[in-house]
PyMOL Python script that loads the backbone (N, CA, C, O; Angstrom):
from pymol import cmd

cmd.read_pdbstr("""\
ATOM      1  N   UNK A   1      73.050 106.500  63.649  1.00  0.00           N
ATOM      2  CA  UNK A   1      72.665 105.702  64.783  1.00  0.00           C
ATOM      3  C   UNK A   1      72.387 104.260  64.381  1.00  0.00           C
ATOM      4  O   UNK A   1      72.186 103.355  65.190  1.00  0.00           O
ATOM      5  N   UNK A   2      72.393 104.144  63.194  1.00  0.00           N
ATOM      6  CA  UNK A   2      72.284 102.562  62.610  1.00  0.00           C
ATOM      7  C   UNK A   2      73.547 101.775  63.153  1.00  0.00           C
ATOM      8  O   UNK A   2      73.402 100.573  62.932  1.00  0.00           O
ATOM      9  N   UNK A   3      74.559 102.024  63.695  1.00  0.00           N
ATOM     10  CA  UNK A   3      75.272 100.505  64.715  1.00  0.00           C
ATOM     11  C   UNK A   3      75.224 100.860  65.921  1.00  0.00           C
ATOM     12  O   UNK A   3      76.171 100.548  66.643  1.00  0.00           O
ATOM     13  N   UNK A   4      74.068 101.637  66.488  1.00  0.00           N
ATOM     14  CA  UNK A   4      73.544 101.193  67.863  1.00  0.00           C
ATOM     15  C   UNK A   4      73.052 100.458  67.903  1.00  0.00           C
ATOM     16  O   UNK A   4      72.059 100.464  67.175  1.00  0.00           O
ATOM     17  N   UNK A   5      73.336  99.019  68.890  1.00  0.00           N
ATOM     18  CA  UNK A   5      72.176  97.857  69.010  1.00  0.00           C
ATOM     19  C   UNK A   5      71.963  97.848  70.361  1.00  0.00           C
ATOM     20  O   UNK A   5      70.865  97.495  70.791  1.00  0.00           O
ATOM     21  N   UNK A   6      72.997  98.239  71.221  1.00  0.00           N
ATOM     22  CA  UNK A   6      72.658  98.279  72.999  1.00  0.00           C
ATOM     23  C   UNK A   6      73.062  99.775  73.639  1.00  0.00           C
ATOM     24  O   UNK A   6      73.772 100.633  73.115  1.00  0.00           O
ATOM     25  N   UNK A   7      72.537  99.807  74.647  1.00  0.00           N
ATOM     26  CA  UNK A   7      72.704 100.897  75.838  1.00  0.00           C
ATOM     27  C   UNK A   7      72.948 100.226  76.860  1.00  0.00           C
ATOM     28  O   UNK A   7      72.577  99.052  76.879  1.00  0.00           O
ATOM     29  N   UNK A   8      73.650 100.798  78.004  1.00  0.00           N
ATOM     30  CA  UNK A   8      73.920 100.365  79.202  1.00  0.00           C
ATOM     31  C   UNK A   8      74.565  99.243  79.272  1.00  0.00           C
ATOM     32  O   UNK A   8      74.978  98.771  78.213  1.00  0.00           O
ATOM     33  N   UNK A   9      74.784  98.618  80.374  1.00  0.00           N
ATOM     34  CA  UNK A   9      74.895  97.444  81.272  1.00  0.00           C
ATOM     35  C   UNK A   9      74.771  96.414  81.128  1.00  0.00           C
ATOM     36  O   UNK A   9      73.543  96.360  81.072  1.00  0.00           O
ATOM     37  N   UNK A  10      75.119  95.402  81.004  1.00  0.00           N
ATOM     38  CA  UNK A  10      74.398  93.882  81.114  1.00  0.00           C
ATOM     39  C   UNK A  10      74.223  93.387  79.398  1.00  0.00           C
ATOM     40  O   UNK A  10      74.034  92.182  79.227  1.00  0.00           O
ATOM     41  N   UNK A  11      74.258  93.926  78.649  1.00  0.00           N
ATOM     42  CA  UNK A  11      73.850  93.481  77.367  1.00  0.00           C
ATOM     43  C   UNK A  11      73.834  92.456  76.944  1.00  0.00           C
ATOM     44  O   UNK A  11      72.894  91.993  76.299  1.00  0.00           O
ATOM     45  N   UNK A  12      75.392  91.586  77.352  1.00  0.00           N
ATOM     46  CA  UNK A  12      75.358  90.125  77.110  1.00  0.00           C
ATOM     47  C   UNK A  12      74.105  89.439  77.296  1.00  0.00           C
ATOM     48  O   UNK A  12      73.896  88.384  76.698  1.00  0.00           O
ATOM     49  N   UNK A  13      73.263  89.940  78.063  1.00  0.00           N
ATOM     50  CA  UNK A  13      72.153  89.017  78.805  1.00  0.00           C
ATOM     51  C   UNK A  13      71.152  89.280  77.721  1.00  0.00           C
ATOM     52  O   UNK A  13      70.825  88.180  77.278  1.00  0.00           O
ATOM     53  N   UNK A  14      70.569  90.161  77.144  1.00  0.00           N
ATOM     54  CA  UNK A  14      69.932  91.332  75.715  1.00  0.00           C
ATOM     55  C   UNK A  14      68.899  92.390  76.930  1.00  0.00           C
ATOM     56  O   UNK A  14      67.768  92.819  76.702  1.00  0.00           O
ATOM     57  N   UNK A  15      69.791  92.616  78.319  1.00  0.00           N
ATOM     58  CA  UNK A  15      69.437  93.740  78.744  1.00  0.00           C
ATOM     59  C   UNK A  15      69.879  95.213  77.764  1.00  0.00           C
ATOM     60  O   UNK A  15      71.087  95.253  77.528  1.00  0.00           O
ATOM     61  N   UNK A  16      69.075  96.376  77.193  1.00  0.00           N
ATOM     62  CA  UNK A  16      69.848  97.623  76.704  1.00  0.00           C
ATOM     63  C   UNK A  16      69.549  97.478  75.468  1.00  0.00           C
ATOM     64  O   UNK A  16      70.048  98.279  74.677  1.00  0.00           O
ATOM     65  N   UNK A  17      68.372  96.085  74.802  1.00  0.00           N
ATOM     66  CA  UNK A  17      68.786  96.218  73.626  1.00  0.00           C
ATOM     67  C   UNK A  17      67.736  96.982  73.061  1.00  0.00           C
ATOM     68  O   UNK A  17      66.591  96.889  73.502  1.00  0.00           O
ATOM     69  N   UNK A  18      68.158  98.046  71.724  1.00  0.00           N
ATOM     70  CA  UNK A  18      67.726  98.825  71.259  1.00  0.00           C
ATOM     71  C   UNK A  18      66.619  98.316  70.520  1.00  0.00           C
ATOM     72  O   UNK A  18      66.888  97.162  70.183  1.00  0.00           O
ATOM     73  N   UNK A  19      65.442  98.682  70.101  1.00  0.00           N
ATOM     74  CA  UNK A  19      64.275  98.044  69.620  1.00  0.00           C
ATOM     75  C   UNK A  19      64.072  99.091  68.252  1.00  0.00           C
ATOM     76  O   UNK A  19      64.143  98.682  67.093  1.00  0.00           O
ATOM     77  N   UNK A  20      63.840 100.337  68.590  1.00  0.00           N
ATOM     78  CA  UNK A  20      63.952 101.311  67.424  1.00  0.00           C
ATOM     79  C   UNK A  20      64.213 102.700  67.800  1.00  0.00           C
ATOM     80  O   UNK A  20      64.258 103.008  68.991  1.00  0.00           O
ATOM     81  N   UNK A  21      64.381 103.518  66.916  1.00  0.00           N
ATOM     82  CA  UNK A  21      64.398 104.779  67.604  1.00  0.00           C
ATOM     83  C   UNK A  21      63.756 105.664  67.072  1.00  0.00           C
ATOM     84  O   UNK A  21      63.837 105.715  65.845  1.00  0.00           O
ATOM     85  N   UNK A  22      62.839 106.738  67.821  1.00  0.00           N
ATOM     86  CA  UNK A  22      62.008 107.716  67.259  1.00  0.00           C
ATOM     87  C   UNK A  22      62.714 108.943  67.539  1.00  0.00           C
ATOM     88  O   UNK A  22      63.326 109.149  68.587  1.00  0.00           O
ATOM     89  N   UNK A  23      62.610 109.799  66.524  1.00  0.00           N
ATOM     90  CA  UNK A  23      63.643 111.194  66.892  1.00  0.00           C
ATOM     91  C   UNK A  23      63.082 111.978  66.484  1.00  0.00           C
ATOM     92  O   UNK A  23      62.524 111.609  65.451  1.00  0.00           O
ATOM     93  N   UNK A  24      62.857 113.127  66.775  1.00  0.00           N
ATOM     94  CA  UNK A  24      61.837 114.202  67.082  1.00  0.00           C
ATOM     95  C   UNK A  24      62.501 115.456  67.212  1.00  0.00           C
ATOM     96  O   UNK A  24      63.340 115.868  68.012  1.00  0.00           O
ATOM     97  N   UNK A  25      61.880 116.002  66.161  1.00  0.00           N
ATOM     98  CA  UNK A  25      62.809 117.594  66.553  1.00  0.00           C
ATOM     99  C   UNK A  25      62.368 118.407  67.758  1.00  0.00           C
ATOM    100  O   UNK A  25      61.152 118.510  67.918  1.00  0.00           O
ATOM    101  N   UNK A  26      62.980 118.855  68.418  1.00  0.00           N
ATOM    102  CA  UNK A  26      62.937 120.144  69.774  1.00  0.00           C
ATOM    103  C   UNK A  26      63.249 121.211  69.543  1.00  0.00           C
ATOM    104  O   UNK A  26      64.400 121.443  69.171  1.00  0.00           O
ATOM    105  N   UNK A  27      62.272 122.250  69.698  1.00  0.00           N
ATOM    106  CA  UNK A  27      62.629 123.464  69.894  1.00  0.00           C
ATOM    107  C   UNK A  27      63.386 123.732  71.178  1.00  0.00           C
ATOM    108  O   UNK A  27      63.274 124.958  71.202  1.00  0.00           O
ATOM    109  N   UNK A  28      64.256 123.344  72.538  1.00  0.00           N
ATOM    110  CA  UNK A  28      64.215 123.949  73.455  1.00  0.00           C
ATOM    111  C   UNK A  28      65.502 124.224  73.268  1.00  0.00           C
ATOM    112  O   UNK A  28      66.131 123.923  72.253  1.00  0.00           O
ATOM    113  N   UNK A  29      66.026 124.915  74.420  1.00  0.00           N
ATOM    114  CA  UNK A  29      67.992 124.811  74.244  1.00  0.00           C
ATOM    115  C   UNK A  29      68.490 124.363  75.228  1.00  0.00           C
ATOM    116  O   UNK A  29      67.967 124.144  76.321  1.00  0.00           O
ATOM    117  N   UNK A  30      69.781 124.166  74.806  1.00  0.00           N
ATOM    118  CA  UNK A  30      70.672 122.875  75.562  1.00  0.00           C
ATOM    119  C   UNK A  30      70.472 123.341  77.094  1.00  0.00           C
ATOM    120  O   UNK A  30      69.899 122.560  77.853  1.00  0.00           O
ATOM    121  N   UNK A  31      70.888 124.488  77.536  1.00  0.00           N
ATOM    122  CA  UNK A  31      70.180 124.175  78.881  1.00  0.00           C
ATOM    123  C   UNK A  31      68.857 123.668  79.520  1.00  0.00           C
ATOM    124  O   UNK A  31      68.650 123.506  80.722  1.00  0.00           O
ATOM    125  N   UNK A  32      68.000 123.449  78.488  1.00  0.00           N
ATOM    126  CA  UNK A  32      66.694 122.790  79.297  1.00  0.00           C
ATOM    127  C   UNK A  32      67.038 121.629  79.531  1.00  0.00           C
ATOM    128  O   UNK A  32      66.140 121.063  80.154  1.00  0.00           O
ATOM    129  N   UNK A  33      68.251 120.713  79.265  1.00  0.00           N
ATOM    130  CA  UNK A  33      68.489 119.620  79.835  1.00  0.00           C
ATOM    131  C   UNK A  33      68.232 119.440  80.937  1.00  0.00           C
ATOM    132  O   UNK A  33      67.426 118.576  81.281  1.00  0.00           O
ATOM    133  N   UNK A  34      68.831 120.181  81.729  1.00  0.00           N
ATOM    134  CA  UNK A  34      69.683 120.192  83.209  1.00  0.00           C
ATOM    135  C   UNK A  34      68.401 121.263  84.107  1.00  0.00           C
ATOM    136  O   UNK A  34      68.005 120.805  85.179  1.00  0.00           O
ATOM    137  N   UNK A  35      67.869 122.499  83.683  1.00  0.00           N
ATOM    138  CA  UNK A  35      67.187 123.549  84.843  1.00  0.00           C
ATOM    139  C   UNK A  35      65.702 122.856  83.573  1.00  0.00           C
ATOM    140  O   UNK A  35      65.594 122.485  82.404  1.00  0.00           O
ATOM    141  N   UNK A  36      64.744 123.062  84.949  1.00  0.00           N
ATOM    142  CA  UNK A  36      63.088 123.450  84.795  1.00  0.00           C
ATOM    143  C   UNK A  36      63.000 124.008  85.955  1.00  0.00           C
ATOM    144  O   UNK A  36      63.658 123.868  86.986  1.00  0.00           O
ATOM    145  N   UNK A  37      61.932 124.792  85.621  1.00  0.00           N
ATOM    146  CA  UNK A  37      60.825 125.809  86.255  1.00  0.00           C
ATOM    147  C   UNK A  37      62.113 126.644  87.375  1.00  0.00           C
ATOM    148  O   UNK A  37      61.882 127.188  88.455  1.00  0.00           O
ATOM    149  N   UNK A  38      63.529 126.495  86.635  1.00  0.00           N
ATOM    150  CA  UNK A  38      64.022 127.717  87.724  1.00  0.00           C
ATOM    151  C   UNK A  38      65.144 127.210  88.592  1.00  0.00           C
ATOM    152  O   UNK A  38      65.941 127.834  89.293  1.00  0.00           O
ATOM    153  N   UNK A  39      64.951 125.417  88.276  1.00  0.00           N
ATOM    154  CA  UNK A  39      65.533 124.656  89.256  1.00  0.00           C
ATOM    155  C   UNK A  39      66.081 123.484  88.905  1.00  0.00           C
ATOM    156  O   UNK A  39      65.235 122.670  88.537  1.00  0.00           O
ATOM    157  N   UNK A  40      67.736 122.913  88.872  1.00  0.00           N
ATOM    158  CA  UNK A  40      68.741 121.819  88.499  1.00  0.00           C
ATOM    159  C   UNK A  40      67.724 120.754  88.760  1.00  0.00           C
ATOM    160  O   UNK A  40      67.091 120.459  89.773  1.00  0.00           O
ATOM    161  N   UNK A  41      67.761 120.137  87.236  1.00  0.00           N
ATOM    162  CA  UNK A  41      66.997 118.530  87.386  1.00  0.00           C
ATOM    163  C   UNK A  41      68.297 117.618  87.038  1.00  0.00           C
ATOM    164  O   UNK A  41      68.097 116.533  86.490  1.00  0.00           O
ATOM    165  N   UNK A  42      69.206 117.898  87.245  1.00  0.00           N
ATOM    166  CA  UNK A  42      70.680 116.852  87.496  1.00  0.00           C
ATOM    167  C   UNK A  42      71.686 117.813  88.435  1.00  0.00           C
ATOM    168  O   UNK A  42      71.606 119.040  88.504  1.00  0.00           O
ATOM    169  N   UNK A  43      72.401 117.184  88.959  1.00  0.00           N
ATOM    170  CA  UNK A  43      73.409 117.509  89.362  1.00  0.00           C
ATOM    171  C   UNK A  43      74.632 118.169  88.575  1.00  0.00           C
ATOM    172  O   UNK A  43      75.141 117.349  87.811  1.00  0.00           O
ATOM    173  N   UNK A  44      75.326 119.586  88.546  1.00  0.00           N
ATOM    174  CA  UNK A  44      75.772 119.917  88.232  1.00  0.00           C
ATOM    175  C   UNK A  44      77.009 120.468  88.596  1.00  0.00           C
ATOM    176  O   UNK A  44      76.821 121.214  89.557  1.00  0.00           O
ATOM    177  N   UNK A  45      78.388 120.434  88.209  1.00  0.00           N
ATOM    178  CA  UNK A  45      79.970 121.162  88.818  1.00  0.00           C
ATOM    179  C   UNK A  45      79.911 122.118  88.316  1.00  0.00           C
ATOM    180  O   UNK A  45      79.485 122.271  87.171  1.00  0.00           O
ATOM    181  N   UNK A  46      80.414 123.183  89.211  1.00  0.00           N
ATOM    182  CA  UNK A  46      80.431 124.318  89.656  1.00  0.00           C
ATOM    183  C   UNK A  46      81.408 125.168  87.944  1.00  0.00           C
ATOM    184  O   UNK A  46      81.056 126.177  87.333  1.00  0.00           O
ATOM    185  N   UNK A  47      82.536 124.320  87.677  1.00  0.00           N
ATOM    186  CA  UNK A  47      83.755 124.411  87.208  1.00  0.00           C
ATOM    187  C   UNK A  47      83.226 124.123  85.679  1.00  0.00           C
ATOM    188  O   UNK A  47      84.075 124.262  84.798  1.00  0.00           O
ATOM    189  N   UNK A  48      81.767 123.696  85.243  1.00  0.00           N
ATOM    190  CA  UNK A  48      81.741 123.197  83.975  1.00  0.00           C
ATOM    191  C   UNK A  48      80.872 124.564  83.284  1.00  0.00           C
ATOM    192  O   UNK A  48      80.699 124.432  82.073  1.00  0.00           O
ATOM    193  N   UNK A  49      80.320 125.818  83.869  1.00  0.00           N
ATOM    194  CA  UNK A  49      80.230 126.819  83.775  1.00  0.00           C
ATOM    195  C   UNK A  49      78.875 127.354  82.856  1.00  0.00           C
ATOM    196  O   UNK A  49      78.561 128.344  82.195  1.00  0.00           O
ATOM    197  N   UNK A  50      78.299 126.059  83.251  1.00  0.00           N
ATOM    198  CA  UNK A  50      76.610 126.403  82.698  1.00  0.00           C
ATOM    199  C   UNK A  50      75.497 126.938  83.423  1.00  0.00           C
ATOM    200  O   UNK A  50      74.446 127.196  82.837  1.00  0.00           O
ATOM    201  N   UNK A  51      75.634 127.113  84.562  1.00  0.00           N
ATOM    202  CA  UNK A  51      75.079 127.903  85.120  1.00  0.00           C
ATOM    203  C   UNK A  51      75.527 128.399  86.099  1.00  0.00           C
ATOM    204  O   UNK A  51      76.741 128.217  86.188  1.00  0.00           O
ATOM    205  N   UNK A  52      75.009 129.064  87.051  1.00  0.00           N
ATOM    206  CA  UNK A  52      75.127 129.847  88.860  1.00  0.00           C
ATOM    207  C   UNK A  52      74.009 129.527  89.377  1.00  0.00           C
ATOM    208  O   UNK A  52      72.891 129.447  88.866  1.00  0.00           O
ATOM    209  N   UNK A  53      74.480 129.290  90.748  1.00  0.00           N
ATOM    210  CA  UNK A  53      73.439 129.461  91.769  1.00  0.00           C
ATOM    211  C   UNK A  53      73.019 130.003  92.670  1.00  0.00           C
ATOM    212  O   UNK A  53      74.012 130.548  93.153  1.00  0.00           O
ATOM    213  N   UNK A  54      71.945 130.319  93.441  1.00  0.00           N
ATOM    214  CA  UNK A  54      71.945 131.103  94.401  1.00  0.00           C
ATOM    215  C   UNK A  54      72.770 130.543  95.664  1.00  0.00           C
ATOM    216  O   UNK A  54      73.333 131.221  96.523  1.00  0.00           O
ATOM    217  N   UNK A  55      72.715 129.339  95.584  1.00  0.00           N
ATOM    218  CA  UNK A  55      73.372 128.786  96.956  1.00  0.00           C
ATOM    219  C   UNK A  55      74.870 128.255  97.087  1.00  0.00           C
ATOM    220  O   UNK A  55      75.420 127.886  96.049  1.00  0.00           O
ATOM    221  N   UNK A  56      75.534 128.195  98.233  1.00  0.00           N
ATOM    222  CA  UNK A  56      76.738 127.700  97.725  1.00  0.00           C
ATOM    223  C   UNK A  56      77.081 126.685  96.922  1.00  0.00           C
ATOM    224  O   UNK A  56      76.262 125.817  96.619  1.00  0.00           O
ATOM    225  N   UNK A  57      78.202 126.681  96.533  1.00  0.00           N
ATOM    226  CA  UNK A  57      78.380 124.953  95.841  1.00  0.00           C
ATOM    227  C   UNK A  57      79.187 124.713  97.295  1.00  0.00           C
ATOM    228  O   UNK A  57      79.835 125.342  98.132  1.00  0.00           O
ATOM    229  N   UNK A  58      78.504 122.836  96.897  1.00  0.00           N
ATOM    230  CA  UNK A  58      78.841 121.877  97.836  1.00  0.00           C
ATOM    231  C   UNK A  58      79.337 120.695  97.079  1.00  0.00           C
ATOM    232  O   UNK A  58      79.529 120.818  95.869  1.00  0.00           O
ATOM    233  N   UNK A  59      79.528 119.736  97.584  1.00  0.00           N
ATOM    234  CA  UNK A  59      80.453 118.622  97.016  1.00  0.00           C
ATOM    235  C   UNK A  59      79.201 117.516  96.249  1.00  0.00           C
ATOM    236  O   UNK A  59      78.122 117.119  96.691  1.00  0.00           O
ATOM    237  N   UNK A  60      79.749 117.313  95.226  1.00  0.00           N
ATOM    238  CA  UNK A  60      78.176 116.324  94.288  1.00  0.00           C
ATOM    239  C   UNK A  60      78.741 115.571  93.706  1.00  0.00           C
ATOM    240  O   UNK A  60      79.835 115.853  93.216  1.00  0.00           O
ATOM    241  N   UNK A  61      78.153 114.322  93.568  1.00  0.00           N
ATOM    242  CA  UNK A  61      78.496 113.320  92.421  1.00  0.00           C
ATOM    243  C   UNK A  61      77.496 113.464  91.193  1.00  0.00           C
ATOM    244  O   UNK A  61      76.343 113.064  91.031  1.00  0.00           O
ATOM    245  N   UNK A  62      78.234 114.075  90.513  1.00  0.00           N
ATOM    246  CA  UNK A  62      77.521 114.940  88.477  1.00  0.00           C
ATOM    247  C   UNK A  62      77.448 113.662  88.065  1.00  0.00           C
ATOM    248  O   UNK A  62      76.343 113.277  87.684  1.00  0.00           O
ATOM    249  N   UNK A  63      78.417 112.854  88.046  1.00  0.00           N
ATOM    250  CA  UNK A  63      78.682 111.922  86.445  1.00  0.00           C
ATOM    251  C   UNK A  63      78.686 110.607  87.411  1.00  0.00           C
ATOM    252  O   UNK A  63      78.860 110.574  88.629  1.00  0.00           O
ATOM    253  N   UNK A  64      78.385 109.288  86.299  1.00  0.00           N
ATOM    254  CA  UNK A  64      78.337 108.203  86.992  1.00  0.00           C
ATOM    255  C   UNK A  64      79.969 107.582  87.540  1.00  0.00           C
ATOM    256  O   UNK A  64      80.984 107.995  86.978  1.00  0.00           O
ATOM    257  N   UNK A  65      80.048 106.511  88.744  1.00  0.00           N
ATOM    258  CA  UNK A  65      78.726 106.733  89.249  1.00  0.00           C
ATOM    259  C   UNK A  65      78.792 107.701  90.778  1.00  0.00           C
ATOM    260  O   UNK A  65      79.800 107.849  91.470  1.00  0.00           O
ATOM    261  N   UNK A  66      77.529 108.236  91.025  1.00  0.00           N
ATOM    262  CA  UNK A  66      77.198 108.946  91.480  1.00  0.00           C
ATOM    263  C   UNK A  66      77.819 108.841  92.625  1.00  0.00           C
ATOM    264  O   UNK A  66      77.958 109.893  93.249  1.00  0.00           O
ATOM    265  N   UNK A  67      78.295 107.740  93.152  1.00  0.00           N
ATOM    266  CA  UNK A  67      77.954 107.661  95.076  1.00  0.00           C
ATOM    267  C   UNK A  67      80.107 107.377  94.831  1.00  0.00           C
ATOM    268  O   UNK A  67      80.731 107.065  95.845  1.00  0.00           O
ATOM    269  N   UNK A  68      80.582 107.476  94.010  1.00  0.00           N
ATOM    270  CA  UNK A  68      81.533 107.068  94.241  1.00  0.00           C
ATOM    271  C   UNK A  68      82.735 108.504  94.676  1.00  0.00           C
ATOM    272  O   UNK A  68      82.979 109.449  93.925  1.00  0.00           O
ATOM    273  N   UNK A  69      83.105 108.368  95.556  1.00  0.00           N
ATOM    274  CA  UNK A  69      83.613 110.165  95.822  1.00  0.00           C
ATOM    275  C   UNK A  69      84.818 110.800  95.567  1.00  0.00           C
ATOM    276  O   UNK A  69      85.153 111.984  95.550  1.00  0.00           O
ATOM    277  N   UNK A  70      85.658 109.282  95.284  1.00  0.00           N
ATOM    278  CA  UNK A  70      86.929 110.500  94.039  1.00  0.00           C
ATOM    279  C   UNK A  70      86.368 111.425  92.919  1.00  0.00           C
ATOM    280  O   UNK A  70      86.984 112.270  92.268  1.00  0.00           O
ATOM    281  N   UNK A  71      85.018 111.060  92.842  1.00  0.00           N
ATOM    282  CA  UNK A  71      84.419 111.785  91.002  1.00  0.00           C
ATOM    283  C   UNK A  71      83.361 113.319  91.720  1.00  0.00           C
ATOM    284  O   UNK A  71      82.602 114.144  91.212  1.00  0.00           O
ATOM    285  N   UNK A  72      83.861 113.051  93.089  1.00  0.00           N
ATOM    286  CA  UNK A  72      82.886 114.164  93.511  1.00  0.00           C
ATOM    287  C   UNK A  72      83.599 115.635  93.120  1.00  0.00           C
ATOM    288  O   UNK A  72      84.820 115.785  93.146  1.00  0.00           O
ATOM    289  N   UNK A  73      82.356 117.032  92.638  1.00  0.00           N
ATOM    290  CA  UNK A  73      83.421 117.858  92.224  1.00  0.00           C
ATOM    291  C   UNK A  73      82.563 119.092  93.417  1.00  0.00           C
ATOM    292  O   UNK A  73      81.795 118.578  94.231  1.00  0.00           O
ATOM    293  N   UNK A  74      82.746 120.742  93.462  1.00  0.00           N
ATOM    294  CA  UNK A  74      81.918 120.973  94.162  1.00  0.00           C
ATOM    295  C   UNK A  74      81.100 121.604  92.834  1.00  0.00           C
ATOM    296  O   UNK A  74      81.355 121.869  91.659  1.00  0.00           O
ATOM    297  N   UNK A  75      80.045 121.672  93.685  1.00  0.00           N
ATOM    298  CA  UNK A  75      78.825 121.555  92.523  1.00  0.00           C
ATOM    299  C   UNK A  75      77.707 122.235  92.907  1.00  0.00           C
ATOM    300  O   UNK A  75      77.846 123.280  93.542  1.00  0.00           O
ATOM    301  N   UNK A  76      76.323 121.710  92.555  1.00  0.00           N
ATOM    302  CA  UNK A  76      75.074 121.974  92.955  1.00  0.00           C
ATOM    303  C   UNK A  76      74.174 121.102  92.612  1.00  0.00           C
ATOM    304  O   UNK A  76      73.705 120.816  91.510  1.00  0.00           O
ATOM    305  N   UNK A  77      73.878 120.508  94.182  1.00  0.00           N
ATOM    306  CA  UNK A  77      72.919 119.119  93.364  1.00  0.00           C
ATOM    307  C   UNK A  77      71.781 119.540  92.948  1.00  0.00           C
ATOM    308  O   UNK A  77      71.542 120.735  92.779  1.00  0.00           O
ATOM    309  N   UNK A  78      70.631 118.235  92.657  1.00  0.00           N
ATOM    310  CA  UNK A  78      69.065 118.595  91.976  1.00  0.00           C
ATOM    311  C   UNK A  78      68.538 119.278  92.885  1.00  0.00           C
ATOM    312  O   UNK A  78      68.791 119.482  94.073  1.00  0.00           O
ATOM    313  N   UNK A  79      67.667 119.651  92.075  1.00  0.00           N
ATOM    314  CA  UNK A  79      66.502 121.215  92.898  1.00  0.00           C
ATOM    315  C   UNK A  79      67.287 122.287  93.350  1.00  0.00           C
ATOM    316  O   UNK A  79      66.607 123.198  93.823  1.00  0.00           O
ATOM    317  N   UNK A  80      68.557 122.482  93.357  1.00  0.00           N
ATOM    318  CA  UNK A  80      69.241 124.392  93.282  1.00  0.00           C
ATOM    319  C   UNK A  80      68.705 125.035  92.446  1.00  0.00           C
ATOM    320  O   UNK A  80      68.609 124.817  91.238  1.00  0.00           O
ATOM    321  N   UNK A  81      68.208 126.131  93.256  1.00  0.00           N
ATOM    322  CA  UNK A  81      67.850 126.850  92.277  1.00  0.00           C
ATOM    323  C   UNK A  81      68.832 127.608  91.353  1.00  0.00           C
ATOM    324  O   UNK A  81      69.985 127.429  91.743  1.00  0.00           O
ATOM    325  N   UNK A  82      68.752 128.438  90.198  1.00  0.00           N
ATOM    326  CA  UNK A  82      69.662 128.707  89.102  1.00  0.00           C
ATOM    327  C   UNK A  82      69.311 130.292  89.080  1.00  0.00           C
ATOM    328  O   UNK A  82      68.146 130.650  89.252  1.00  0.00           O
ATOM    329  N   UNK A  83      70.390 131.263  88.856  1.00  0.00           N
ATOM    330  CA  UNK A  83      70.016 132.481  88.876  1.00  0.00           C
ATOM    331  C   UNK A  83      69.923 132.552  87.151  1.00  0.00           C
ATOM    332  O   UNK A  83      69.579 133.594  86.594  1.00  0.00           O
TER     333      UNK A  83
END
""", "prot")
cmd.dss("prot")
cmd.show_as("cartoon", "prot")
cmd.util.cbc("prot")
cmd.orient("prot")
């Protein structure tokens, strides 16, 4: 991670710029990204096969950016719950 100097957007300006980084080991697993307490804390496609839901899939913008709707897939937005 030593030639990270920016994240995001705008950088030219020294919006994104990296200051340091602290890294920390986690016990959890890769799905705690995405579900807590039972329930999608991102938006997720149906087709990428990390979880199920109780409810139908409907049409979501997963990946940035969000609102734009060729990138919409059907999915399950935040707060579905996850069987």
């Amino acid at each position: 991670m030593e030639n990270v100097r920016f994240l995001g957007k705008r950088r030219n300006i020294g919006l994104g710029e990296v200051a340091h980084f602290d890294i920390q080991s986690w016990a959890g697993k890769p799905i705690d990204t995405i579900v807590q307490n039972g329930c999608l804390i991102h938006a997720v496609p149906r087709d990428c096969g990390l979880v199920e839901s109780k409810s139908e899939p409907v049409l979501v913008g997963w990946t940035p950016p969000q609102w734009k709707p060729s990138l919409f897939r059907l999915g399950w937005p935040v707060g579905s719950e996850v069987l």
